[in-house]
N, C-alpha and C positions, 0 to 999 in steps of 0.2 A: 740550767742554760737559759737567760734571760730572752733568747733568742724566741723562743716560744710563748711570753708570758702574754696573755691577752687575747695570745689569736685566738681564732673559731678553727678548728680540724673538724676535718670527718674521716673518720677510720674506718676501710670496709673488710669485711672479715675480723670485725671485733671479736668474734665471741671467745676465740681462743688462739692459742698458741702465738706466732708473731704478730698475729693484730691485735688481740689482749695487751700485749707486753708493750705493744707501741701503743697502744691508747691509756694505758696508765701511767707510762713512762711521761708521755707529752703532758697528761694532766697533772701530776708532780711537781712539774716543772711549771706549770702555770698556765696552761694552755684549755682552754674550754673544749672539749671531747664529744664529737658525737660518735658512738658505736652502733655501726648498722652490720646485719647480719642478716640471717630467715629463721634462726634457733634464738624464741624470747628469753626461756629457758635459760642459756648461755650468756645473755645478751643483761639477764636482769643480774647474773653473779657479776656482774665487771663492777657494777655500782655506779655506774656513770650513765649520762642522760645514752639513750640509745633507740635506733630506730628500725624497725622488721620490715624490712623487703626483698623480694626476689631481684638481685642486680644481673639475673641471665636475661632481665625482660627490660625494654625501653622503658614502660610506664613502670618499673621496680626503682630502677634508677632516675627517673624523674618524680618520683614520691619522695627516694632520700634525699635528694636535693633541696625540693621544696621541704618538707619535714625540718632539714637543719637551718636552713634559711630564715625558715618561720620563727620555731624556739631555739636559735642561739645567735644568726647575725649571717653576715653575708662571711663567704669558707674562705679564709686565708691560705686554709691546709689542705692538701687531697691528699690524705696515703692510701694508695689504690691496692689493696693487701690481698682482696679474695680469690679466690679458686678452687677449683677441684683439681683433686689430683689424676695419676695414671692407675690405679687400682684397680678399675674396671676395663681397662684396654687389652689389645690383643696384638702380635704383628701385622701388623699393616696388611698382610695376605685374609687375614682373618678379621679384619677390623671390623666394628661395626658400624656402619653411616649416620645411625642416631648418636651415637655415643662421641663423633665428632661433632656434629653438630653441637650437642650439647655442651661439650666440652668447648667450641669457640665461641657460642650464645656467654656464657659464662666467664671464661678464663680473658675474654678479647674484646667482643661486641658490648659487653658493660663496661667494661674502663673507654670503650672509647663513647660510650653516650654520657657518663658520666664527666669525661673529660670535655668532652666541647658542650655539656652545661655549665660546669664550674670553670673552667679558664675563660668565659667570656667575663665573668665579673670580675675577674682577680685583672684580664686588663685591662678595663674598665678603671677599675680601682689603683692601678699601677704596683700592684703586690702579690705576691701565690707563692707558694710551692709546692709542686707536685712530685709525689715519691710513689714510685709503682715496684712492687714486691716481684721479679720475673723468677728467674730461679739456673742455678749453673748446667739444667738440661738444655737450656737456650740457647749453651754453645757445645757443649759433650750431650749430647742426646741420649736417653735411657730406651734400654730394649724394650721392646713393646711401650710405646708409646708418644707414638704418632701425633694426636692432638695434644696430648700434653706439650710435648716439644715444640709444636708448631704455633702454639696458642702462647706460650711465653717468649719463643723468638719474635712472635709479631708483635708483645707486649714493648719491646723495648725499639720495635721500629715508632710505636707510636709515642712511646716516651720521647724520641728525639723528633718528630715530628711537631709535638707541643714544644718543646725547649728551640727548635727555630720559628716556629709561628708567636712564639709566646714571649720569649729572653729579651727584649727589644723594651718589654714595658713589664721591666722586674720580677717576671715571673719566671722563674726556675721549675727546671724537669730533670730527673733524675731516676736512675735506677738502680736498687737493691737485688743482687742475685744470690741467694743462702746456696750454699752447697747443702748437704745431710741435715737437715736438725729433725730434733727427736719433740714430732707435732699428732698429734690426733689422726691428720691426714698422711704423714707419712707411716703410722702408726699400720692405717692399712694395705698400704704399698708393699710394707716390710712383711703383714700377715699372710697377703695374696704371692709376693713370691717366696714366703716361707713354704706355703701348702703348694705348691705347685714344683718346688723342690724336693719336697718329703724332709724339709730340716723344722728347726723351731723359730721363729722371729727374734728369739731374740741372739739365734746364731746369724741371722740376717743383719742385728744390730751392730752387733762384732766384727763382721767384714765391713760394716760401713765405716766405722769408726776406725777401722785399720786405712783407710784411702788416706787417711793425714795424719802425717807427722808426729799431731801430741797424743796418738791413739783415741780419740774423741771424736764426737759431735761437734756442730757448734751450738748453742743457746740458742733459744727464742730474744733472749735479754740484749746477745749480741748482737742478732741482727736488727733489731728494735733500736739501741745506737744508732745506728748507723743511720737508719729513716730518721733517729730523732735531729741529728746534726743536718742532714737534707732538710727536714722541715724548718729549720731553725733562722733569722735572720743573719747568721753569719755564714752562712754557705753560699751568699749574694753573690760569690763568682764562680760558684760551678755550675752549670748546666748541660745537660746531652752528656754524663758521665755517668757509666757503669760501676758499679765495685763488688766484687767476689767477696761476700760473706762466707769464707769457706777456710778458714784455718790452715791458709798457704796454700790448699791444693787448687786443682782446676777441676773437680766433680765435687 
């Protein structure tokens, strides 16, 4: 996709699963790749330039900024990828107050300091695109968990908040919502209410991939597409659009 060849991305949640797949996908294609994450670990297997910081913290997210900025150019590309998942949560009756917090520090309050650092230059420059990973609990919400759900529905109020502050001076916002896919972190969603059922995880994996149609998951790969044509110069006419990564269903 020529649409990417050149730019500067910065990919958060590199180290694995859909932000791996989307920061190798983009640099295939020709695009310069920064991977940030908090696991160097994770971050040194991708093979691409990448940068370690905490994006639950303001000064996390303005180290990655400056960091890509510095060695590789001013960011053409935001794919806002990271989070935590609901693994740790409880029903709401039982929730824990840190574990919100931390789950909005994280899943909300970093895309949105990251995002009004990078969309000031992109319209500045009259160019960006931003692609923020939210997830299909943003509109079917998952039991027990409260902040997960609430931290990706507000991910896509701010996605269209940038896409009208921002669509005026070429710079596009957009949203990816996966349904199921088979990631690290959903890895232990599926372990936590495997044990909390008395079944195995991977009889957890089996009812998931029964919610759609072709008895599957979807990919990391797939939904990695999908960010990749967002971030692309040919997606210049969409902005403030959602799309369900989800293999026809609605979870």
């Amino acid at each position: 996709m020529a649409g990417v060849e050149g730019r500067i991305a910065m990919v958060t949640g590199a180290g694995r699963g859909i932000g791996r797949e989307t920061a190798e996908l983009l640099a295939s294609r020709g695009a310069r790749v920064m991977c940030v994450a908090r696991s160097e670990q994770e971050l040194a297997e991708v093979g691409l330039a990448y940068c370690v910081a905490d994006l639950g913290t303001a000064e996390g997210c303005t180290s990655a900024v400056s960091e890509t900025e510095k060695r590789l150019g001013p960011i053409d590309i935001f794919v806002c990828n990271h989070g935590i998942g609901s693994a740790h949560e409880r029903v709401i009756w039982e929730q824990d107050v840190a574990a919100w917090d931390y789950t909005m520090r994280v899943n909300l309050n970093g895309p949105f300091h990251l995002s009004r650092l990078i969309v000031k230059g992109m319209v500045e420059r009259g160019y960006g695109r931003c692609v923020y990973t939210s997830s299909t609990a943003a509109d079917i919400a998952e039991h027990a968990g409260a902040a997960y759900n609430s931290s990706k529905r507000g991910l896509i109020g701010l996605m269209h908040s940038v896409s009208q502050d921002a669509v005026a001076f070429n710079v596009t916002s957009n949203a990816v919502l996966p349904g199921w896919v088979r990631t690290a972190m959903a890895d232990r969603s599926a372990q936590a209410e495997a044990d909390a059922r008395g079944i195995t995880a991977e009889q957890v994996w089996d009812e998931r991939a029964a919610l759609y149609a072709p008895g599957r998951v979807a990919t990391p790969r797939e939904v990695a597409e999908m960010i990749a044509f967002f971030a692309s110069e040919e997606s210049s006419g969409v902005s403030g659009q959602i799309v369900k990564v989800a293999l026809g269903g609605s979870s």
